[in-house]
C-alpha positions in Angstrom: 51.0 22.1 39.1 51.8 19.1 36.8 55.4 18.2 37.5 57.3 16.5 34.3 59.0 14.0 34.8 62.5 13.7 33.1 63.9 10.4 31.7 65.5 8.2 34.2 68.3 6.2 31.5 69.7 8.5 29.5 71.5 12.4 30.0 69.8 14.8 28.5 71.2 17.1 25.4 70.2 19.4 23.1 72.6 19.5 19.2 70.7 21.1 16.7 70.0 18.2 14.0 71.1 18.7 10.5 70.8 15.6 8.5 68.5 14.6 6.3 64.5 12.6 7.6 64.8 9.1 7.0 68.2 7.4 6.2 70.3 6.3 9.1 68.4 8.0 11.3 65.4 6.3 11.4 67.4 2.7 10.5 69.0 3.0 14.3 65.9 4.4 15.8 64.0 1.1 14.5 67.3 -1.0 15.6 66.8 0.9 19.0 63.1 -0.2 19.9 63.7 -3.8 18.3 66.3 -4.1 20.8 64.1 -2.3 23.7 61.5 -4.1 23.6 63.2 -7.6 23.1 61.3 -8.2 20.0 63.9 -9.3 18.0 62.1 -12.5 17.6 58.2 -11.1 16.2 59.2 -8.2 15.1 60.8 -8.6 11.9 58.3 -10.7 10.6 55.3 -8.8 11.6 57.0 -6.0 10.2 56.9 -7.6 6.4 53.4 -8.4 6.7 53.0 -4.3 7.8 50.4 -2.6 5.6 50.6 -5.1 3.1 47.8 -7.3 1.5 46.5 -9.9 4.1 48.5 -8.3 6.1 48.2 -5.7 8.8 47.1 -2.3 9.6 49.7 -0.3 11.1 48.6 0.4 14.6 49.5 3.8 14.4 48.4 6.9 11.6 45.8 7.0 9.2 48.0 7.5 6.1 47.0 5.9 3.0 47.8 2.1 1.9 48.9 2.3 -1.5 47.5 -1.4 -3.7 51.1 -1.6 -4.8 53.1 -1.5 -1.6 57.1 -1.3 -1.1 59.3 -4.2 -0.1 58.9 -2.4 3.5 56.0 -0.3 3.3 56.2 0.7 7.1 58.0 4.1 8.7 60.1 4.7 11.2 57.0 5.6 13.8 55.0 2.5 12.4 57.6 0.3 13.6 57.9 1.4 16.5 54.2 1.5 17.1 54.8 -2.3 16.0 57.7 -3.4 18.4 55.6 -1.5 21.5 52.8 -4.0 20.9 54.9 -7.1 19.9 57.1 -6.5 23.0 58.0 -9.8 25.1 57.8 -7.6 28.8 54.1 -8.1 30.2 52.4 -6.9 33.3 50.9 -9.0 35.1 48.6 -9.2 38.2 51.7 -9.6 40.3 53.2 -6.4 38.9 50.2 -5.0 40.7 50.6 -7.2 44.1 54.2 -4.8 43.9 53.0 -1.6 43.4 49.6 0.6 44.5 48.1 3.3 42.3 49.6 5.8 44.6 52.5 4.8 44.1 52.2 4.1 40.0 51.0 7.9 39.9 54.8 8.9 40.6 55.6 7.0 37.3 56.9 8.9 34.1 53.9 8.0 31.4 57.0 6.9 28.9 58.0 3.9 32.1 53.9 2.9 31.9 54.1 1.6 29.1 57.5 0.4 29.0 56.7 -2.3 31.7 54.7 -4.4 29.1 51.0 -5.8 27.6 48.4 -6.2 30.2 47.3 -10.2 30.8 44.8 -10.6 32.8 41.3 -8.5 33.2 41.9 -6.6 36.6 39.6 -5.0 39.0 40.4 -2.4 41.6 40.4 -3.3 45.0 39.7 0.2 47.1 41.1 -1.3 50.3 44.6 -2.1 49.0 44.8 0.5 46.5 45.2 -2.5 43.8 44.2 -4.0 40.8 43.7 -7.3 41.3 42.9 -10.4 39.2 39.3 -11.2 38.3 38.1 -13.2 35.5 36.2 -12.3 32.5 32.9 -13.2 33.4 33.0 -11.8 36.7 33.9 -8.5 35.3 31.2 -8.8 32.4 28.9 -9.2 35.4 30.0 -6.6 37.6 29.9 -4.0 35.0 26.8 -4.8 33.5 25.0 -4.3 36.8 26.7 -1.4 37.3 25.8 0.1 34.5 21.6 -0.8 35.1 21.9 0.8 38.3 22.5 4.2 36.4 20.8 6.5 34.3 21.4 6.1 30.9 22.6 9.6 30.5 25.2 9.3 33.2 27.7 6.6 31.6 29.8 8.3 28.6 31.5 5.7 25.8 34.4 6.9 24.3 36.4 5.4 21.4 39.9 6.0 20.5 41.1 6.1 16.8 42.7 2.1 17.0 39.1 0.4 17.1 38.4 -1.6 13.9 35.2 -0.9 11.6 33.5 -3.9 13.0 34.4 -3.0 17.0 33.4 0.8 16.2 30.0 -0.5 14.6 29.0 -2.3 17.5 30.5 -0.4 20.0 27.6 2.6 19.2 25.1 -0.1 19.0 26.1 -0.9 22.4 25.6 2.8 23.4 22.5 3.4 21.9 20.8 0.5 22.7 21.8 1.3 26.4 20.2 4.7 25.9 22.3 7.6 25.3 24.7 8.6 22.2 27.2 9.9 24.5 30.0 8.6 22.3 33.0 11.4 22.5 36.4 10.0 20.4 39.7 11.0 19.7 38.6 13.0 16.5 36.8 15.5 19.1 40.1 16.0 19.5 42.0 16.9 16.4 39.5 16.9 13.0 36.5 17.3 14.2 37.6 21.2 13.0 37.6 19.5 9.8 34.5 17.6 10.0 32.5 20.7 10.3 34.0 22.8 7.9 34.4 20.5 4.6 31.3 20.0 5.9 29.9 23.4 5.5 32.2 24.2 2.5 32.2 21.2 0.2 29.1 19.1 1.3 31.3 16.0 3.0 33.2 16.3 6.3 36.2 14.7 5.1 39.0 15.3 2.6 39.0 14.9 -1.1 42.6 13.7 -2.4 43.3 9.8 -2.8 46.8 8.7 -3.2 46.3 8.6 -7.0 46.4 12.5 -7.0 49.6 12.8 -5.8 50.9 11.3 -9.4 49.4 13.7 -11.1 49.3 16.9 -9.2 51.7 20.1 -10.1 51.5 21.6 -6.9 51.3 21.1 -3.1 50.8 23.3 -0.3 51.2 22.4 3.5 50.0 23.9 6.5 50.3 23.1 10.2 51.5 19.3 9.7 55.1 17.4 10.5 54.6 14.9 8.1 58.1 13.5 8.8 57.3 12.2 12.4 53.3 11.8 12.0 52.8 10.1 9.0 56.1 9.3 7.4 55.2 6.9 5.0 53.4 10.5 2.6 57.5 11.2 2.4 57.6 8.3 -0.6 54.9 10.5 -2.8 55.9 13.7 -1.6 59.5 12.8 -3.1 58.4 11.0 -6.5 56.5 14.5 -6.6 59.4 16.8 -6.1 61.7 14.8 -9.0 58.8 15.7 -11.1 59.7 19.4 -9.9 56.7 19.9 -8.0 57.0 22.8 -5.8 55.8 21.4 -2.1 55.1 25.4 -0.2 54.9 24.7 3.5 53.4 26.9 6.2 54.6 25.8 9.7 55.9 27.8 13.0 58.7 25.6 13.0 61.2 24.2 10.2 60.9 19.8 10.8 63.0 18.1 9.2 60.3 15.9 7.0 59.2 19.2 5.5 63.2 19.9 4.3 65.1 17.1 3.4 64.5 13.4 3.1 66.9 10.1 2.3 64.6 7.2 1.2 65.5 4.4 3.5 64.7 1.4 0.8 67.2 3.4 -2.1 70.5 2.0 -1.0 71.9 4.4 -3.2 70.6 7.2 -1.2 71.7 5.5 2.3 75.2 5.3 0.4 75.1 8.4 -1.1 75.6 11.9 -0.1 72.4 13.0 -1.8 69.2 13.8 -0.4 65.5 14.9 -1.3 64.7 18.9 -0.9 61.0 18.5 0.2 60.0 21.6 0.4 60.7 24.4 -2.1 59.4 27.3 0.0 59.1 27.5 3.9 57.1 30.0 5.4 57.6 30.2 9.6 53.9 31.8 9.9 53.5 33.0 13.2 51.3 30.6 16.0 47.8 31.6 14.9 48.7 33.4 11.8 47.4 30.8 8.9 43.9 33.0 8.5 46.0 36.0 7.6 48.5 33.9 5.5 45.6 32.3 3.3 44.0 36.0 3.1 47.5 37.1 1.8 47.7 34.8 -1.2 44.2 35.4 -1.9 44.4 39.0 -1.5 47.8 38.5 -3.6 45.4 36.3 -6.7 43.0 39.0 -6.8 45.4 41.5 -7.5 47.0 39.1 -9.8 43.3 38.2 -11.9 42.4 42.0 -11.8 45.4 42.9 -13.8 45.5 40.3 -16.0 42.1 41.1 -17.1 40.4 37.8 -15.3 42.7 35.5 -16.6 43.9 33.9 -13.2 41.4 33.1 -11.3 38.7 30.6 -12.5 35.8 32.1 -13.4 33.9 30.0 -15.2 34.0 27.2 -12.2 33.3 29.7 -9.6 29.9 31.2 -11.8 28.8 27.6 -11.9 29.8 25.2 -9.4 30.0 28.0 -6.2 28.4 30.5 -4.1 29.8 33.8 -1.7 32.7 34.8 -4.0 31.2 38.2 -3.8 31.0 38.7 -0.1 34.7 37.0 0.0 36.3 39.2 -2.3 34.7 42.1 -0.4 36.1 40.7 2.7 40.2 40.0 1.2 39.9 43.3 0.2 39.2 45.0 3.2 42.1 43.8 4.7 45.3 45.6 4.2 49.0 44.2 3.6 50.6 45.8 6.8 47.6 43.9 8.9 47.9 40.9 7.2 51.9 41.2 7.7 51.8 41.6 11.3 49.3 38.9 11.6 50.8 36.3 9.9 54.6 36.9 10.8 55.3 36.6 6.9 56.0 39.7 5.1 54.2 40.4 1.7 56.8 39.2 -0.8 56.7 35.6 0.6 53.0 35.3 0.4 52.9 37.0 -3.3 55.7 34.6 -4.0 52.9 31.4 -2.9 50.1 33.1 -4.9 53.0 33.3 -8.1 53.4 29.5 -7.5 49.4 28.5 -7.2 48.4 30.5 -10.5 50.9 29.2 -12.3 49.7 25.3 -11.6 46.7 23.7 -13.1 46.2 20.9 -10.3 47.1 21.7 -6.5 46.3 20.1 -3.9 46.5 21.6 -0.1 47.6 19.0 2.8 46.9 20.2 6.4 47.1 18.8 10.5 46.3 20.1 13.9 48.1 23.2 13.2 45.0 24.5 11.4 42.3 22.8 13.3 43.3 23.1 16.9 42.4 27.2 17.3 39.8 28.5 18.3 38.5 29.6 15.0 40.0 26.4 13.4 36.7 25.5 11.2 37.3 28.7 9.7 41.1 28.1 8.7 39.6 25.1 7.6 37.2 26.9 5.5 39.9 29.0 4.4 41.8 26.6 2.6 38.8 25.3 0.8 38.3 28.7 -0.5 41.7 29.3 -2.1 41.5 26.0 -3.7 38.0 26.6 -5.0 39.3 29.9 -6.9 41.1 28.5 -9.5 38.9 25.2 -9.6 41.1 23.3 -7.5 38.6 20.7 -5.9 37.1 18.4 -8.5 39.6 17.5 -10.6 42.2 15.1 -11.0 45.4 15.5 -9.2 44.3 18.7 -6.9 41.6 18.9 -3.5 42.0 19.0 0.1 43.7 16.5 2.4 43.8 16.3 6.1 46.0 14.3 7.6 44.2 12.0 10.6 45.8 10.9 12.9 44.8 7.5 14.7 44.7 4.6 12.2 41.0 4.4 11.8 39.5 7.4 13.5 37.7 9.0 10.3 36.3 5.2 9.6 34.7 4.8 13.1 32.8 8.3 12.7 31.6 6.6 9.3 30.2 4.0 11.0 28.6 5.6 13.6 30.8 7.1 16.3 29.7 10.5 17.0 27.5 11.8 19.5 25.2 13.7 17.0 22.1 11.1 16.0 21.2 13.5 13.1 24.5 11.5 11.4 23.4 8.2 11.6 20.8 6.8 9.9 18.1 5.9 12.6 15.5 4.6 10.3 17.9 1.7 9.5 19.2 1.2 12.6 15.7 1.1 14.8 14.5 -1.4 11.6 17.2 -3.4 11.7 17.9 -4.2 15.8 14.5 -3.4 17.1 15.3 -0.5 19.5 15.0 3.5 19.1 17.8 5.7 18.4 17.6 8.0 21.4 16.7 11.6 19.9 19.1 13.8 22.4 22.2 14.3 21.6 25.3 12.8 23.4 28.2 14.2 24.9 31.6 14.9 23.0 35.0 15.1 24.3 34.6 18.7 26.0 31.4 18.0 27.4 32.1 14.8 28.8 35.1 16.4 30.7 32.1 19.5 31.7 30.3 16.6 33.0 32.9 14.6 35.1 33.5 18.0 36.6 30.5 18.9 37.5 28.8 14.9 38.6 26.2 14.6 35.9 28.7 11.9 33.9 29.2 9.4 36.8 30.7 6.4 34.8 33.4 6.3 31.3 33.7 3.5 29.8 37.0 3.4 27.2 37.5 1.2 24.1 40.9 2.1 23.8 43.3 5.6 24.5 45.2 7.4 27.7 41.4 10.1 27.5 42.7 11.3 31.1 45.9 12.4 29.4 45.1 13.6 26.2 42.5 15.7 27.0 42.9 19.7 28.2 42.8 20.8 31.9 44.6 17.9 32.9 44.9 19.4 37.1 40.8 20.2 37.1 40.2 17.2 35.4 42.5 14.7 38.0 40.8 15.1 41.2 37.2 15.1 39.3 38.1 11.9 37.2 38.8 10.0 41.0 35.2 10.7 41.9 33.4 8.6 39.1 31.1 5.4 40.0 32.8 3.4 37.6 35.8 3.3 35.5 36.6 0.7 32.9 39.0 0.5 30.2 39.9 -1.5 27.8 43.5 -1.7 26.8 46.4 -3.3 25.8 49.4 -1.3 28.1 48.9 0.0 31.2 48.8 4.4 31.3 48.0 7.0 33.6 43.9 7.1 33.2 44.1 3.5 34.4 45.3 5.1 37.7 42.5 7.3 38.9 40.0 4.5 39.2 37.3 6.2 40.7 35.4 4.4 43.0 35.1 1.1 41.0 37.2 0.2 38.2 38.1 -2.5 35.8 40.9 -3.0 33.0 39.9 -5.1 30.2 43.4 -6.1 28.3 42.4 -6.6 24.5 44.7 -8.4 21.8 46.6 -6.1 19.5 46.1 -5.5 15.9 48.9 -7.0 14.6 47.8 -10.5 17.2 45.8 -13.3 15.5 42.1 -13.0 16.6 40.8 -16.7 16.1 36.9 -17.0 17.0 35.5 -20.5 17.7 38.6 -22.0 15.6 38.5 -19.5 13.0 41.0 -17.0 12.4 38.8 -13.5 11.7 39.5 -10.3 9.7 39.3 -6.6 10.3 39.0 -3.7 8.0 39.8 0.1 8.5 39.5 3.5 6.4 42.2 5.5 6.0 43.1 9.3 5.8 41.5 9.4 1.9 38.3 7.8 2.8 39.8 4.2 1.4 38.5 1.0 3.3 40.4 -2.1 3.0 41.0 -5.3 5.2 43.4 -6.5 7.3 44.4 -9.3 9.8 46.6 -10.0 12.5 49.2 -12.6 12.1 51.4 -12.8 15.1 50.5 -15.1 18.2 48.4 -13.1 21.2 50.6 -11.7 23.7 49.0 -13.4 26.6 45.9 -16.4 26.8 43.5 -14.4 28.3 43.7 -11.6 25.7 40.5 -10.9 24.4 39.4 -9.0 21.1 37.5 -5.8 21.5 34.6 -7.1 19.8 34.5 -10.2 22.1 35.0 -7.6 24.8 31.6 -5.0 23.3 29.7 -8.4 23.1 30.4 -9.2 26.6 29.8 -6.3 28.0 26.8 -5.8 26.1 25.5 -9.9 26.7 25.7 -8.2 30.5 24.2 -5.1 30.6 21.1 -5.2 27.7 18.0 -6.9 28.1 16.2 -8.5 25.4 14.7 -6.1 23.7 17.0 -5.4 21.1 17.8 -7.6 18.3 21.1 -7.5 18.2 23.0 -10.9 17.4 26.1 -10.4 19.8 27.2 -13.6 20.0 26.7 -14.5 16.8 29.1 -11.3 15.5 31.2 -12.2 18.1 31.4 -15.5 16.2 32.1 -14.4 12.3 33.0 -10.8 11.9 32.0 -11.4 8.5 28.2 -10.6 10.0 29.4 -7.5 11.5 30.3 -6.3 8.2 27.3 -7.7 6.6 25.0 -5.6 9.4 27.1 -2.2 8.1 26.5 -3.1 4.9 22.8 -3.0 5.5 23.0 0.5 7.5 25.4 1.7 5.4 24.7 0.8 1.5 26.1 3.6 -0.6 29.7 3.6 1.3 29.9 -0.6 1.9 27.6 -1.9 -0.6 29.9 -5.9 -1.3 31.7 -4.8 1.2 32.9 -9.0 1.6 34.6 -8.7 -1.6 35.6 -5.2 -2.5 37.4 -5.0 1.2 40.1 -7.1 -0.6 40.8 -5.2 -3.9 44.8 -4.1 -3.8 44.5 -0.9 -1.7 40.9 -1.3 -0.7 37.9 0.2 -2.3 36.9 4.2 -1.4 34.2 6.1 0.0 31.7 7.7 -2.0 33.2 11.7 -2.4 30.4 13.5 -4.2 32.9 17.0 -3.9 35.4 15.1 -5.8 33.1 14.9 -9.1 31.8 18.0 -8.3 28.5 16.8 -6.4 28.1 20.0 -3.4 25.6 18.1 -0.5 25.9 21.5 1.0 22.6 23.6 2.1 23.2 26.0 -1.1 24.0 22.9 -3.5 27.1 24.3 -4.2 30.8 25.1 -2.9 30.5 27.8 -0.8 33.0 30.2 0.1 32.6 31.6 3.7 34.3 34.4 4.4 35.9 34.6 8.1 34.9 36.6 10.9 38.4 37.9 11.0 41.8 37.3 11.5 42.4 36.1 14.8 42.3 32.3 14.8 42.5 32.6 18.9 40.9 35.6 19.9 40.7 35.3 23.4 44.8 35.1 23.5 45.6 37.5 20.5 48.9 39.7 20.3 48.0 42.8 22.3 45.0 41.9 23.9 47.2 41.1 26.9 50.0 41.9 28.5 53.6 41.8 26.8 55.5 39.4 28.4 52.7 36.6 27.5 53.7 34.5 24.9 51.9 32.3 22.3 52.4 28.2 23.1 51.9 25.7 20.9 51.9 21.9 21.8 53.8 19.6 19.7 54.9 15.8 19.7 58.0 14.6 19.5 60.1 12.3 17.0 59.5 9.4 19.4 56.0 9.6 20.1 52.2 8.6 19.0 49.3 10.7 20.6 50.1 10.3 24.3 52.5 6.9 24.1 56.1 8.1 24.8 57.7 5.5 22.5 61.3 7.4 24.0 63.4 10.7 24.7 65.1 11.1 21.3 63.1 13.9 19.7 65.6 13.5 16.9 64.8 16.0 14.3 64.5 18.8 16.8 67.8 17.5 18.5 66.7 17.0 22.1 67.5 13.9 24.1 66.9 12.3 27.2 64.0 15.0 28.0 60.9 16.3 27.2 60.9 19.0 29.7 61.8 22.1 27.8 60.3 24.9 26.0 61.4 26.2 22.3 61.7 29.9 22.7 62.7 32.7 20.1 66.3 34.0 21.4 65.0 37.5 21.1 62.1 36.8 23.5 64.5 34.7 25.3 66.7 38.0 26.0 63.8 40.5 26.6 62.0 38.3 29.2 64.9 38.3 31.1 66.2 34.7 30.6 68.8 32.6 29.2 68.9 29.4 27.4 69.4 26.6 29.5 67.5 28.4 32.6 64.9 26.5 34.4 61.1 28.3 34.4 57.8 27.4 34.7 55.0 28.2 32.5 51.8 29.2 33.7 48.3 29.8 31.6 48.2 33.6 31.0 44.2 34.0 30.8 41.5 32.8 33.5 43.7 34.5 36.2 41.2 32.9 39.2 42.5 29.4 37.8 46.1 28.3 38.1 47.6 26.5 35.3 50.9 25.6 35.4 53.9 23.4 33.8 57.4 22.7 35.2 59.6 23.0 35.8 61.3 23.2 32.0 64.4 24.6 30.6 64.5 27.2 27.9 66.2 26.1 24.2 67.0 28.6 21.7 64.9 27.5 18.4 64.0 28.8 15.1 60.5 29.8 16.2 58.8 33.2 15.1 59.3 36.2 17.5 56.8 36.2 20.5 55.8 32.3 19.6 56.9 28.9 21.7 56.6 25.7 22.1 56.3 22.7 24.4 55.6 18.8 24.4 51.8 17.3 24.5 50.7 15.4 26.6 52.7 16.9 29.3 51.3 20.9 28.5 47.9 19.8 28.6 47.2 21.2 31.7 47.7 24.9 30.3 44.9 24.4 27.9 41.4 25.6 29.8 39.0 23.4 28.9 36.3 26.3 27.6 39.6 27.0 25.2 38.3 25.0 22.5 37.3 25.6 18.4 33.9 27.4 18.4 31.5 24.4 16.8 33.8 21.8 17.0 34.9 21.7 20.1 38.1 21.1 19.5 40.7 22.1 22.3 42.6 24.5 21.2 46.2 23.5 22.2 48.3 24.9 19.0 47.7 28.8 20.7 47.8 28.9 24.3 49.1 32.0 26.2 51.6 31.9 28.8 54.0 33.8 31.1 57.4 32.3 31.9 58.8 31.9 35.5 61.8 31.6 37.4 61.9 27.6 39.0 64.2 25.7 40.9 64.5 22.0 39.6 64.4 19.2 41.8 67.5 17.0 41.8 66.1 14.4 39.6 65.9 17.2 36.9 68.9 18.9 37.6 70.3 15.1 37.2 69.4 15.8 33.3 69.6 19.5 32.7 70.7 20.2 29.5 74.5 21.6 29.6 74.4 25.1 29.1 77.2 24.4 25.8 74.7 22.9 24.4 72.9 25.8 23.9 75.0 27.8 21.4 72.7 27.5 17.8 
């Protein structure tokens, strides 16, 4: 059983929060970390150069950069993605002369990172259970042998979302040229839902909507995103939209604070004031899994509408020219009734007709959507779904309206555009083999899922990480532990120290990396960087503040290295001359890559960078039919293995969330703010109704436990229950630490996306230890 592991500074309490996102709240928050993580002294000046022109990427989401920026055009998360890799506490070699694995492995994730940047490159010393120091040619050695001794097939590179264009570029070069495109990434873990079905739907596997579109849009729907603690800095257009009256209609299990209310932190007459921003202008709780049934709803609800106007609702004209399957959709909304879609969607029909009334009445929409859609079983096909009720009233194509998913690590859509992915089909090989002088290997590589299938079962016997916690963020976290400690080799390059850096496996090594906001000088020469954002825009960026440590290296020194060590000559790859001038990376992409980075030098700098080709956008379909398509889906369940009364009734649906004070799997805190919980993360949000009829009580202690795949035990705990506004019969719990709940066959069909946004589970009585009673929530805490 995965035990959490409560804060150790701070008592725990649970007020339901009421203010307004932003203001004050977020101003002590960023005070708070500052302070934390002693970086009073970088901090603030990093912070001004934050997403700004030669300045910065922020380390943490994807959102877009606009080419006229704010005085402080960083959010509340940014910054404190900022002050965690500016922070003045290190740790060192003898940090590790102090402590063994073993005893590391009893360490909160949150106190991992805490301790400080990683110094020195580190290899693991079996006999004392330690890393110790090693130096960087050693470890280039070591691992290049290593890595000849095996089959290509066996070693898996993975690549989390913070790698640059450049490190991403070479780092598949690196793969491929060692013989295998088993290059799995953190988008296998959120959008690749996404990636298959714009794909499918649209002709391009990403979204349509620049920031531009937001000026001129009349309408905005969300679904399954909490923009106010993932990618805060969308609040600023979201609000210039609403004072235009723009209604904003969300679709969310739970009510977040960025989606009701926000106080602009630069308008010091709203930080004054009373006044706040109303965000969204309808709020729909749909039920976990419901969003299939909800989208069916309104389009059942425009149908009806078109049909009785005599055709004047929907589009017709667009959809005769520019789309195909309307026909076998309209069949398929209309064989669905209200009282199913109701009960499936946890919204009655009156709210959905009141969405439809909304969308037919506006000329340019636009649909924003997160994990909540594409984390489900049948997530390409809520995907899909959204593309097709924009594309019946014309609503991709045009200024001001289209789809937008929200990404979340800073540059994981750019990596897959210049090559991450484990799929050769979606690379171009011809250039590649011209170019470097090697062959694309023709099978395809290993993603996220099977990677994990692999470790399992022996056949993946070493992982090599440019960045990311993969141990913890991916599903089956108790399978995958014990597994994980039986690989050859283990070696990670990072900047903090986190709990996949403690299952070494037999031989491992820890590569610490400079950060992006660090200055990354080459032979004497300060270099730059460039990422793409959430809306397909590419721009550049560069580091400014002094490396945390001298024997920081960048990850592209680091690919080079490790690549100088393990290739043999065959390839014509020029690693140390990239490793040199960056500028040649970029040059090499721009030769693979023509039609997205053609001048790539110069248009890199143009205020807010230059975008992506989007043939969908003007209309252009790349799709197998040459046209938008709409695809009807197979039904209504968007987790069909765990549907409502397919099992037993005291099972519950579970949903895993993050918190205010989080990124992906770094546990910046315990202030979940804007769900009012502090000093914990080990509870579960419960409806009070389910509450009463499974026989608890806010404030008990339970443990959850995976209510499918009886033969395997998955369970969490011990956590205590807290009354929320949640739909009847859903809940919900923190990631990482509900990861081991998910099975790892529980995944999108296609994508292979784990499906962690509807997992089933049964709630039982536990006993905390005395740690966790320590922090219990009081029980007067409870009353909401």
């Amino acid at each position: 059983m995965q035990l959490l592991h409560p804060a150790a500074h701070s008592t725990a309490h649970y007020r339901p929060y009421t203010s307004a996102s932003g203001g004050w709240g977020s101003a002590h928050s960023v005070m708070n970390i500052l302070w934390r993580e002693q970086a009073y002294a970088k901090a603030p000046a990093a912070l001004m150069r934050q997403n700004k022109p030669k300045g910065f990427a922020c380390v943490s989401c994807a959102w877009a950069k606009p080419g006229n920026p704010h005085a402080l055009e960083f959010c509340e998360n940014g910054a404190k993605a900022t002050a965690w890799e500016l922070t003045s506490l290190r740790t060192g070699p003898d940090f590790f002369e102090q402590h063994s694995l073993t005893d590391l492995r009893t360490w909160a994730d949150h106190d991992l990172e805490q301790h400080g940047r990683l110094t020195h490159p580190l290899r693991y010393d079996t006999a004392t259970d330690r890393y110790q120091k090693t130096s960087w040619e050693e470890a280039y050695a070591e691992i290049g042998a290593q890595l000849r001794q095996l089959q290509p097939e066996e070693a898996v590179f993975y690549a989390s979302g913070r790698a640059s264009l450049e490190a991403s570029f070479m780092y598949q070069l690196l793969a491929r040229a060692y013989g295998n495109n088993n290059l799995p990434d953190s988008s296998n873990m959120c959008h690749e839902s996404t990636s298959v079905g714009l794909q499918e739907s649209i002709g391009v596997p990403v979204g349509t909507v620049t920031l531009a579109d937001f000026e001129h849009t009349d309408c905005i729907f969300f679904f399954g995103q909490n923009v106010g603690s993932n990618s805060p800095r969308m609040l600023h257009p979201l609000q210039e939209a609403r004072k235009r009256n723009v209604p904003i209609i969300t679709f969310n299990p739970l009510r977040e604070r960025g989606l009701e209310r926000f106080v602009n932190p630069q308008s010091p007459r709203e930080m004054l004031g009373p006044d706040s921003t109303v965000i969204s202008t309808q709020y729909h709780q749909v039920a976990i899994g419901g969003d299939t049934a909800a989208v069916m709803g309104i389009a059942k609800a425009l149908l009806d509408m078109d049909r009785v106007s005599g055709g004047s609702v929907l589009d017709h004209d667009f959809i005769a020219e520019h789309t195909d399957g309307f026909d076998t959709f309209v069949a398929d909304v209309d064989r669905h009734t209200w009282p199913e879609l109701e009960n499936r969607s946890g919204l009655n029909r009156s709210a959905l007709e009141a969405a439809a009334t909304v969308y037919a009445r506006s000329e340019r929409v636009m649909i924003i959507y997160g994990m909540g859609m594409t984390q489900h079983r049948h997530g390409v096909e809520n995907v899909q779904m959204l593309v097709n009720l924009l594309l019946m009233r014309g609503n991709i194509g045009k200024t001001g309206a289209g789809i937008c998913p929200v990404r979340g690590h800073s540059n994981v859509q750019g990596q897959r555009t210049v090559g991450i992915t484990e799929d050769p089909a979606k690379v171009p090989k011809d250039k590649i083999e011209a170019l470097f002088g090697f062959k694309v290997p023709e099978r395809k590589g290993l993603a996220t899922v099977d990677t994990c299938m692999g470790i399992l079962d022996g056949s993946v016997k070493a992982f090599i990480g440019l960045g990311g916690n993969f141990l913890r963020a991916i599903p089956d976290t108790d399978r995958m532990e014990p597994a994980w400690s039986r690989l050859e080799m283990n070696v990670q390059v990072a900047t903090k120290l986190n709990r996949t850096h403690l299952l070494p496996g037999k031989r491992a090594w820890l590569l610490p990396c400079l950060g992006r906001i660090e200055r990354d000088v080459q032979d004497g020469v300060d270099q730059v960087y460039t990422t793409e954002d959430s809306t397909g825009c590419i721009r550049a960026w560069q580091g400014r503040s002094e490396p945390g440590g001298e024997q920081l290296r960048s990850e592209v020194a680091i690919i080079a290295g490790l690549a100088l060590a393990t290739l043999n000559d065959e390839a014509r790859i020029p690693w140390e001359a990239w490793r040199q001038d960056y500028a040649k990376i970029r040059a090499a992409i721009s030769e693979v890559y023509p039609e997205i980075f053609h001048d790539m030098e110069s248009r890199m700098w143009e205020p807010g960078g230059f975008h992506r080709p989007l043939p969908a956008a003007q209309r252009q379909w790349k799709t197998v039919t040459g046209k938008a398509r709409f695809i009807a889906p197979r039904g209504l369940d968007e987790d069909d293995d765990v549907s409502p009364g397919h099992g037993a009734r005291d099972a519950i649906q579970l949903m895993t969330l993050r918190s205010n004070d989080q990124f992906n799997t770094t546990i910046y805190g315990y202030e979940d703010r804007f769900r009012g919980v502090s000093g914990t993360r080990s509870v579960v949000f419960m409806n009070r109704n389910d509450i009463v009829r499974l026989g608890f009580a806010p404030g008990e202690w339970v443990t959850l436990r995976t209510a499918i795949e009886p033969e395997v035990l998955r369970e969490v705990g011990p956590m205590q229950i807290i009354a929320y506004d949640i739909p009847v019969g859903c809940a919900a719990a923190y990631y990482p630490e509900c990861n081991p709940l998910v099975p790892l066959w529980h995944h999108a069909e296609r994508s292979k996306v784990p499906a962690a946004k509807s997992v089933p589970v049964t709630l039982h009585k536990a006993q905390p230890d005395a740690r966790a009673r320590a922090r219990a929530l009081p029980l007067k805490d409870q009353v909401v």
